[in-house]
C-alpha positions in Angstrom: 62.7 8.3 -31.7 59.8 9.5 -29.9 56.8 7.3 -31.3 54.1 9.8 -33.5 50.5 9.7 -32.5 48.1 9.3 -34.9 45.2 11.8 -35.4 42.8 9.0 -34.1 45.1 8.2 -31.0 44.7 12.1 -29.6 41.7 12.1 -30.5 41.1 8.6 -28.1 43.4 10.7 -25.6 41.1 14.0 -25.3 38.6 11.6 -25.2 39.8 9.8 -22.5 40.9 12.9 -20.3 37.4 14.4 -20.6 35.6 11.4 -19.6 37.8 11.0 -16.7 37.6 14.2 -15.4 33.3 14.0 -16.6 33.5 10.8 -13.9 35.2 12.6 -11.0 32.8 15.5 -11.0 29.7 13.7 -11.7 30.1 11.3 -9.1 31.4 14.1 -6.6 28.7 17.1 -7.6 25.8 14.9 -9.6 24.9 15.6 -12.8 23.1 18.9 -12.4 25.8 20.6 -10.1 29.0 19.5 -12.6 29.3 22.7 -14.9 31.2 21.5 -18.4 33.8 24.9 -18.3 35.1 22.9 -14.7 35.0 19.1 -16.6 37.2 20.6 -19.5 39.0 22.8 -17.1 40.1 19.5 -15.3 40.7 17.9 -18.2 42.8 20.5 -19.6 40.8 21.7 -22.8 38.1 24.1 -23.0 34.4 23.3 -23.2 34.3 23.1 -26.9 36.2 19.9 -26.9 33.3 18.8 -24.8 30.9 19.8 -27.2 32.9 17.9 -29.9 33.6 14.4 -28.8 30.1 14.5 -26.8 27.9 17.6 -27.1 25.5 17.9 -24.7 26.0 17.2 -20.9 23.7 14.0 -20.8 25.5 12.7 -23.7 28.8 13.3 -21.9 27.1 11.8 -18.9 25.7 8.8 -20.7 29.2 7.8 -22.3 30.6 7.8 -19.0 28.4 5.2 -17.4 28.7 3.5 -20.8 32.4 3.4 -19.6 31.5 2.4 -16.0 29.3 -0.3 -17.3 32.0 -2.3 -19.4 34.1 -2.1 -16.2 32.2 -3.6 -14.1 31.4 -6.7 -16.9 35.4 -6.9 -16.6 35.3 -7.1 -13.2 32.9 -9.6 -12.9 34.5 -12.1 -15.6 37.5 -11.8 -13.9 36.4 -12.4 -10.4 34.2 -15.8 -11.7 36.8 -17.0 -14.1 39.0 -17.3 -11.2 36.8 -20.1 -9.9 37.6 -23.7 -11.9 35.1 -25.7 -10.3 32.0 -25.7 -8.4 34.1 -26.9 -4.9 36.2 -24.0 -5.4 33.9 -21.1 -5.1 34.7 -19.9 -1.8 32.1 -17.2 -0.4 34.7 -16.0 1.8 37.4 -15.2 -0.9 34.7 -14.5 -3.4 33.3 -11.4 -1.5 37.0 -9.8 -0.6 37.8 -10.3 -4.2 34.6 -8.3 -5.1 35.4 -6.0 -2.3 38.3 -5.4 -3.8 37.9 -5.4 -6.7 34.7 -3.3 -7.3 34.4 -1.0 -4.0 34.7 2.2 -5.3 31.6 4.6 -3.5 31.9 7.3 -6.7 31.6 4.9 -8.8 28.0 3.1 -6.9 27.1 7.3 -6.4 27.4 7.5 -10.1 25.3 4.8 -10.8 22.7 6.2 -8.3 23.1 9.6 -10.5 21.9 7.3 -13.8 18.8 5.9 -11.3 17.7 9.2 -10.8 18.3 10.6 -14.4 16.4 7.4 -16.1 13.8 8.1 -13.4 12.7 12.1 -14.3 13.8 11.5 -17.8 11.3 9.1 -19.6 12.7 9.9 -23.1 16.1 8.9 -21.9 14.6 5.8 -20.4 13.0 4.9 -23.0 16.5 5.6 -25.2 18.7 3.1 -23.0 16.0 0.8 -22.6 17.6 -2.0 -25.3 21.1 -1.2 -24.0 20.0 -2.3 -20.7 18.4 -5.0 -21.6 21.5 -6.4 -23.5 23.5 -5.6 -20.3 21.4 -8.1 -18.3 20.8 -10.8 -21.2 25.0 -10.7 -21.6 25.7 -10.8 -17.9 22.7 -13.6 -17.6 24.8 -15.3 -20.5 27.9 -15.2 -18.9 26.5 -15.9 -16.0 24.3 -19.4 -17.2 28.1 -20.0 -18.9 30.1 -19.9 -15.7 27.8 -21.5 -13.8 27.6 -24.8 -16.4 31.5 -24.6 -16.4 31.3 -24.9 -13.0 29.9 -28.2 -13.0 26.9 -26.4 -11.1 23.3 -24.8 -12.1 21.3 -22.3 -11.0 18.2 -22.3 -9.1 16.8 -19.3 -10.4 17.0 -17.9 -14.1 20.0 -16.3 -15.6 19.1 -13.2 -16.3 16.7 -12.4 -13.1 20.2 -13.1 -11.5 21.9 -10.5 -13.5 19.0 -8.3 -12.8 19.5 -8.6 -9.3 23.2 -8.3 -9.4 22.9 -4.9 -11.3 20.3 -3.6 -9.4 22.0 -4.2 -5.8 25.8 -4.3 -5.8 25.8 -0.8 -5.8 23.5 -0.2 -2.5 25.7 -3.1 -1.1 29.2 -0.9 -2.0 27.3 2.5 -0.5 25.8 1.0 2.5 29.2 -0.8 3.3 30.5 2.5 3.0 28.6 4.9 5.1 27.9 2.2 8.0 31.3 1.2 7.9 30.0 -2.9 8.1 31.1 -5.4 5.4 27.6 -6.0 2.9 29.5 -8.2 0.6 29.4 -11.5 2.0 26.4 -11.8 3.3 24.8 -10.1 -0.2 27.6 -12.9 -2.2 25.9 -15.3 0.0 22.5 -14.8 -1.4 24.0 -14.9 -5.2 26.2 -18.0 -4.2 22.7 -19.7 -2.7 21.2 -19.8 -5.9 24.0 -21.7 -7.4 23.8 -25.5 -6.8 25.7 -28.6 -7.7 24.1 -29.9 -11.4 23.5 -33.1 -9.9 20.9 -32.2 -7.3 
Protein backbone atom coordinates (compact mmCIF):
# COMPACT_ATOMS: atom_id res chain seq x y z
CA UNK A 1 0.00 0.00 0.00
CA UNK A 2 1.39 3.14 -1.22
CA UNK A 3 2.49 5.14 2.01
CA UNK A 4 0.20 8.63 2.47
CA UNK A 5 1.90 11.88 2.86
CA UNK A 6 1.09 13.99 5.41
CA UNK A 7 0.01 17.71 4.69
CA UNK A 8 3.39 18.73 6.42
CA UNK A 9 5.46 16.21 4.22
CA UNK A 10 4.26 18.01 0.77
CA UNK A 11 4.45 20.82 2.17
CA UNK A 12 8.52 20.02 3.09
CA UNK A 13 8.40 18.63 -0.58
CA UNK A 14 7.21 21.99 -2.49
CA UNK A 15 9.52 23.34 -0.25
CA UNK A 16 12.26 21.49 -1.12
CA UNK A 17 11.72 21.56 -5.03
CA UNK A 18 11.55 25.35 -4.94
CA UNK A 19 14.59 25.85 -3.10
CA UNK A 20 16.32 23.62 -5.33
CA UNK A 21 15.45 25.04 -8.34
CA UNK A 22 15.88 28.97 -6.30
CA UNK A 23 19.73 27.47 -5.91
CA UNK A 24 20.33 26.46 -9.52
CA UNK A 25 19.22 29.81 -10.87
CA UNK A 26 20.67 31.99 -8.37
CA UNK A 27 23.90 30.68 -8.59
CA UNK A 28 23.67 30.40 -12.58
CA UNK A 29 21.90 34.06 -13.25
CA UNK A 30 22.58 36.00 -9.62
CA UNK A 31 20.02 37.14 -7.68
CA UNK A 32 18.80 40.08 -9.77
CA UNK A 33 18.71 38.19 -13.14
CA UNK A 34 16.58 34.93 -11.60
CA UNK A 35 12.90 35.87 -12.40
CA UNK A 36 10.52 33.77 -9.67
CA UNK A 37 7.78 32.65 -12.76
CA UNK A 38 11.24 30.65 -14.17
CA UNK A 39 12.29 29.33 -10.24
CA UNK A 40 8.53 27.94 -9.93
CA UNK A 41 8.46 27.04 -13.53
CA UNK A 42 11.60 24.73 -12.73
CA UNK A 43 10.22 23.62 -9.85
CA UNK A 44 7.03 22.74 -11.28
CA UNK A 45 4.42 25.12 -9.43
CA UNK A 46 3.62 28.55 -10.20
CA UNK A 47 4.98 31.67 -8.54
CA UNK A 48 2.38 31.76 -5.87
CA UNK A 49 3.83 28.85 -4.20
CA UNK A 50 6.84 30.97 -4.01
CA UNK A 51 5.07 33.65 -2.49
CA UNK A 52 3.69 31.21 0.11
CA UNK A 53 6.51 29.19 1.61
CA UNK A 54 8.87 32.40 1.11
CA UNK A 55 7.34 35.56 -0.24
CA UNK A 56 9.71 37.89 -1.44
CA UNK A 57 12.72 36.99 -3.65
CA UNK A 58 15.42 37.89 -0.95
CA UNK A 59 13.60 35.86 1.48
CA UNK A 60 13.63 32.98 -1.07
CA UNK A 61 17.21 33.90 -1.57
CA UNK A 62 18.11 34.04 2.09
CA UNK A 63 16.57 30.49 2.94
CA UNK A 64 18.58 29.12 0.33
CA UNK A 65 22.09 30.10 1.66
CA UNK A 66 20.50 29.22 5.02
CA UNK A 67 20.37 25.80 3.30
CA UNK A 68 23.90 26.12 1.84
CA UNK A 69 25.18 27.15 5.13
CA UNK A 70 24.15 23.99 7.20
CA UNK A 71 25.84 21.98 4.33
CA UNK A 72 28.81 23.11 4.51
CA UNK A 73 28.84 22.78 8.70
CA UNK A 74 28.07 19.01 7.59
CA UNK A 75 30.71 18.84 5.46
CA UNK A 76 33.16 20.09 7.61
CA UNK A 77 32.27 17.76 10.71
CA UNK A 78 32.49 15.07 8.65
CA UNK A 79 35.80 15.77 6.95
CA UNK A 80 37.51 16.52 10.74
CA UNK A 81 35.77 13.75 12.49
CA UNK A 82 37.45 11.49 10.21
CA UNK A 83 40.72 12.37 11.85
CA UNK A 84 41.28 10.33 15.44
CA UNK A 85 44.33 11.81 16.43
CA UNK A 86 46.61 14.62 15.90
CA UNK A 87 49.34 12.17 13.85
CA UNK A 88 46.56 11.30 11.62
CA UNK A 89 45.75 14.56 10.07
CA UNK A 90 47.22 14.22 6.76
CA UNK A 91 47.25 17.59 4.70
CA UNK A 92 47.41 15.55 1.64
CA UNK A 93 44.20 13.48 2.19
CA UNK A 94 42.67 16.28 4.13
CA UNK A 95 42.63 18.76 1.07
CA UNK A 96 41.26 15.88 -1.59
CA UNK A 97 38.61 15.08 0.96
CA UNK A 98 37.68 18.84 0.97
CA UNK A 99 38.12 18.91 -2.66
CA UNK A 100 35.78 16.46 -2.88
CA UNK A 101 33.75 16.92 -0.79
CA UNK A 102 32.92 20.71 -0.98
CA UNK A 103 34.06 21.74 -4.65
CA UNK A 104 31.07 22.79 -6.12
CA UNK A 105 31.80 26.50 -8.17
CA UNK A 106 27.61 27.39 -7.93
CA UNK A 107 27.66 26.71 -4.75
CA UNK A 108 31.15 29.40 -3.85
CA UNK A 109 29.21 31.78 -6.83
CA UNK A 110 26.27 31.63 -4.59
CA UNK A 111 28.02 32.58 -1.73
CA UNK A 112 29.77 35.45 -3.68
CA UNK A 113 25.92 36.47 -4.59
CA UNK A 114 25.20 36.76 -0.54
CA UNK A 115 28.74 39.04 -0.39
CA UNK A 116 27.41 41.25 -2.68
CA UNK A 117 23.72 41.37 -1.44
CA UNK A 118 24.95 41.97 2.41
CA UNK A 119 27.33 44.58 0.83
CA UNK A 120 24.44 47.12 -1.05
CA UNK A 121 21.96 46.03 1.49
CA UNK A 122 22.73 47.50 4.99
CA UNK A 123 19.30 46.52 6.35
CA UNK A 124 19.86 43.01 5.34
CA UNK A 125 23.28 43.12 6.93
CA UNK A 126 22.33 44.31 9.72
CA UNK A 127 19.38 41.42 9.79
CA UNK A 128 21.87 38.37 9.38
CA UNK A 129 24.35 39.97 11.42
CA UNK A 130 23.65 37.55 14.83
CA UNK A 131 23.05 34.60 12.45
CA UNK A 132 26.51 35.08 11.27
CA UNK A 133 28.01 35.47 14.15
CA UNK A 134 26.57 32.20 15.58
CA UNK A 135 27.85 30.54 12.38
CA UNK A 136 31.41 31.44 13.29
CA UNK A 137 31.17 31.07 17.29
CA UNK A 138 29.62 27.18 16.38
CA UNK A 139 32.20 26.40 13.78
CA UNK A 140 35.00 28.16 16.28
CA UNK A 141 33.35 25.62 18.82
CA UNK A 142 33.58 22.72 16.89
CA UNK A 143 36.52 23.71 15.75
CA UNK A 144 38.40 24.41 19.53
CA UNK A 145 36.45 20.73 20.09
CA UNK A 146 38.17 18.80 17.41
CA UNK A 147 41.25 20.32 17.78
CA UNK A 148 41.38 19.28 21.86
CA UNK A 149 40.15 15.73 20.75
CA UNK A 150 42.91 15.71 18.71
CA UNK A 151 45.36 15.78 21.28
CA UNK A 152 46.45 19.13 19.56
CA UNK A 153 45.78 23.08 20.12
CA UNK A 154 45.62 25.88 18.20
CA UNK A 155 47.88 28.70 17.71
CA UNK A 156 45.42 31.16 16.90
CA UNK A 157 41.78 31.58 18.44
CA UNK A 158 38.90 29.50 17.45
CA UNK A 159 36.71 31.54 16.14
CA UNK A 160 39.24 33.94 14.04
CA UNK A 161 39.84 30.45 12.48
CA UNK A 162 36.35 29.97 11.61
CA UNK A 163 36.36 33.47 10.34
CA UNK A 164 38.97 32.79 8.15
CA UNK A 165 37.64 29.49 6.95
CA UNK A 166 34.24 31.08 5.93
CA UNK A 167 35.58 33.95 4.54
CA UNK A 168 38.17 32.06 2.01
CA UNK A 169 37.14 28.46 1.07
CA UNK A 170 35.02 29.84 -1.33
CA UNK A 171 37.72 32.03 -3.33
CA UNK A 172 39.91 28.95 -2.90
CA UNK A 173 36.87 26.53 -4.75
CA UNK A 174 36.50 29.52 -7.55
CA UNK A 175 40.02 30.30 -8.13
CA UNK A 176 40.79 26.41 -8.40
CA UNK A 177 38.16 26.53 -10.80
CA UNK A 178 38.80 29.15 -13.28
CA UNK A 179 42.78 28.63 -13.21
CA UNK A 180 42.42 25.08 -13.40
CA UNK A 181 45.40 24.75 -10.31
CA UNK A 182 44.62 22.86 -7.17
CA UNK A 183 44.19 25.93 -4.08
CA UNK A 184 43.23 23.43 -1.52
CA UNK A 185 46.35 22.14 -0.16
CA UNK A 186 48.27 24.82 -0.03
CA UNK A 187 45.11 27.03 1.61
CA UNK A 188 44.57 23.44 4.09
CA UNK A 189 48.14 24.01 4.72
CA UNK A 190 47.75 27.37 6.20
CA UNK A 191 44.59 26.05 8.40
CA UNK A 192 46.65 22.84 9.34
CA UNK A 193 49.76 25.30 10.43
CA UNK A 194 47.82 26.78 13.04
CA UNK A 195 47.18 23.53 14.69
CA UNK A 196 50.00 22.20 16.88
CA UNK A 197 50.65 19.29 19.19
CA UNK A 198 49.13 20.40 22.96
CA UNK A 199 52.43 19.63 24.36
CA UNK A 200 54.55 22.30 22.65
Amino acid sequence: MPERWTRERRLEHTRNLLLDAAEESFARKGLTASALEDIADAAGYTRGAIYSHFGAKEELFLAVIDRQRDRFLEIFTEVIQSFREFGDLDVDELSRRWREAGSDPLRAALNYELTLFLLRNPQARERLAEQRRETVRSLGEFISKGVARLGARLTIPAESLARVILAVNDGVTLGSYLDEVDLYRPYLQLVASSIVPADT
